[in-house]
C-alpha positions, 0 to 999 in steps of 0.5 A: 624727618623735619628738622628744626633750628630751631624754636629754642634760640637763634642758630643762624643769627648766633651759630651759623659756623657750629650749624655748618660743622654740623653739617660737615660731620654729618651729625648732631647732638641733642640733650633733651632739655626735660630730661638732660641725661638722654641725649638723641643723634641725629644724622643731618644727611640728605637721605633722613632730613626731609627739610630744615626749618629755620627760625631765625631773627637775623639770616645773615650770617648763614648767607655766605655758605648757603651753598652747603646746603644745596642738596637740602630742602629749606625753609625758613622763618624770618622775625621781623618786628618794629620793637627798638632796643628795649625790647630787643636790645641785641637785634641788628638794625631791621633796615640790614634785617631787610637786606638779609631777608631779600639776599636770602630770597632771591637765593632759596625763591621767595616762597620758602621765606616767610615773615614772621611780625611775631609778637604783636603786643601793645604799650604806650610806646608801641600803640595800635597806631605805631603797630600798622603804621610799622607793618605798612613800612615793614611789608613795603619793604618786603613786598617780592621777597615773600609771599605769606605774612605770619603772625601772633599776639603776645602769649603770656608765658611764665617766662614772659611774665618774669623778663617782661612784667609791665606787658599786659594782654592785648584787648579785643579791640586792640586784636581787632584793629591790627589784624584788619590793618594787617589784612590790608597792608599784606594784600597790598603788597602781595602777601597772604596774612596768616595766623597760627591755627589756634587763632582760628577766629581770625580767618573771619578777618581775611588770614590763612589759618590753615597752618605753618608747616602742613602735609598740603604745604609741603608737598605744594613747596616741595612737590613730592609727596610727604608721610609722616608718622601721625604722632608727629602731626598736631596738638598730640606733640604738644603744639597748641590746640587746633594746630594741624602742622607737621612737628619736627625735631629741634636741634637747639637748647634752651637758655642760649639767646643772646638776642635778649628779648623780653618777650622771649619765652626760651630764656629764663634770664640773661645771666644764664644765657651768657654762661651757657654761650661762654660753654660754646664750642663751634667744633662740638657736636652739642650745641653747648657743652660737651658729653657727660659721663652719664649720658644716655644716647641714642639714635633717634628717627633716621628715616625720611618721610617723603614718599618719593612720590610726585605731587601736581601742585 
């Protein structure tokens, strides 16, 4: 199985000694964020998770101990954004963001690290202009450390709508105009743009849309084969429309950011996020809070889905 950590919050920017625990235990504790009672185990030995994939705007804090993980596969996102303090008031300074990134490269290879320029909106402030004048530097910065760039515009979920009101859609032109500067910048400095499947139309600008975390990618990263359970593949699981990925499970929670975003879509305000973080424990097996005289475990999905066999990639 592929394991995330996770799309609900930052693990490694906020959790890395709880996530390193969790390894020394063998174990995890999920509460199902739609149905809070049911609580799913997961055993985190090499045998059952094929891959870890993080999702992370800071990797620092996991660097020091990367060697715990050596007997996993991993593979890892990496946020990079050119927005300031009012829209990620909690983010480190993206110039130690860089180190990090490069420090983590030359540790996993720089083809399990790819960038992230994740959301891509426009305002006053942050123009078209500002948007691939930014990139320009940011892939600059970067070039080596990585071979793919991934990006996305803005989506306008409820939860955006409610922390970040003044955001508006982006136009047409405005779509057109930073995608081909993107197209131009990543080609320059030795990347591979890439776009969610569902933004498909870009492709015809010069981005893979072919998929974030697909069989063909993983057997070409890992060179082995994978299988996995064809209900675990594309928009079935509830990814976007047109996505052909291979979906995981998220060992996170939901409202537990303390980034701060505005345009995060996983925390419905600040204030619940500082309760759920004073709820914390690094030794537990949830991620926040404990077991409650309610709850229904179970184990869940403790079977790897690499075939063992070799891939000539």
């Amino acid at each position: 199985m592929i394991l995330y950590s996770s799309m609900r919050t930052d693990i490694p920017a906020f959790y890395s000694d709880w996530f390193y625990n969790r390894i020394a235990d063998g174990r995890v504790l999920v509460r199902n964020p739609y149905y809070p009672q049911h609580v799913s185990q997961y055993r985190l030995t090499p045998d059952v998770v094929d891959i870890f994939y993080f999702l992370t705007k800071n990797p620092e804090p996991m660097l020091s101990r990367l060697d715990r993980l050596k007997a996993f596969r991993t593979f890892w996102h990496i946020t990079l954004t050119p927005y300031q303090r009012d829209i990620e008031p909690n983010v480190p300074d993206k110039r130690d963001i860089v180190r990090a990134f490069k420090a983590l490269s030359r540790r996993v290879g720089a083809d399990r690290v790819e960038w992230r320029y994740d959301p891509i909106f426009v305002t006053g402030q942050y123009s078209v202009a500002y948007h691939i004048d930014a990139f320009e530097k940011l892939a600059s910065a970067l070039e080596g450390a990585t071979h793919r760039c991934v990006i996305n515009f803005i989506d306008l979920y409820q939860k955006v709508r409610k922390n970040f009101p003044e955001v508006t859609p982006i136009t047409a032109s405005q779509r057109q105009a930073i995608s081909a500067a993107i197209v131009k910048s990543c080609r320059a400095h030795g990347m591979i743009p890439c776009a969610c499947a569902s933004n498909g139309d870009l492709a015809a600008v010069g981005f893979d849309c072919s998929g974030c975390m697909t069989k063909e990618k993983v057997e070409r990263l890992y060179h082995e084969a994978i299988d996995p359970p064809a209900s675990r593949i594309g928009a079935g699981t509830g990814a976007l429309a047109g996505c052909p990925c291979i979906t995981g499970y998220d060992i996170g929670a939901y409202n537990t950011c303390p980034h701060g975003c505005r345009y995060c879509y996983a925390n419905y305000d600040l204030e619940t996020v500082r309760t759920n973080y004073r709820k914390h424990d690094p030794a537990a097996p949830f991620l926040i809070g404990g077991s409650l005289p309610d709850d229904i475990l179970h184990d869940a999905h403790h079977t790897s889905w690499m075939t063992g066999q070799l891939t000539l990639f």
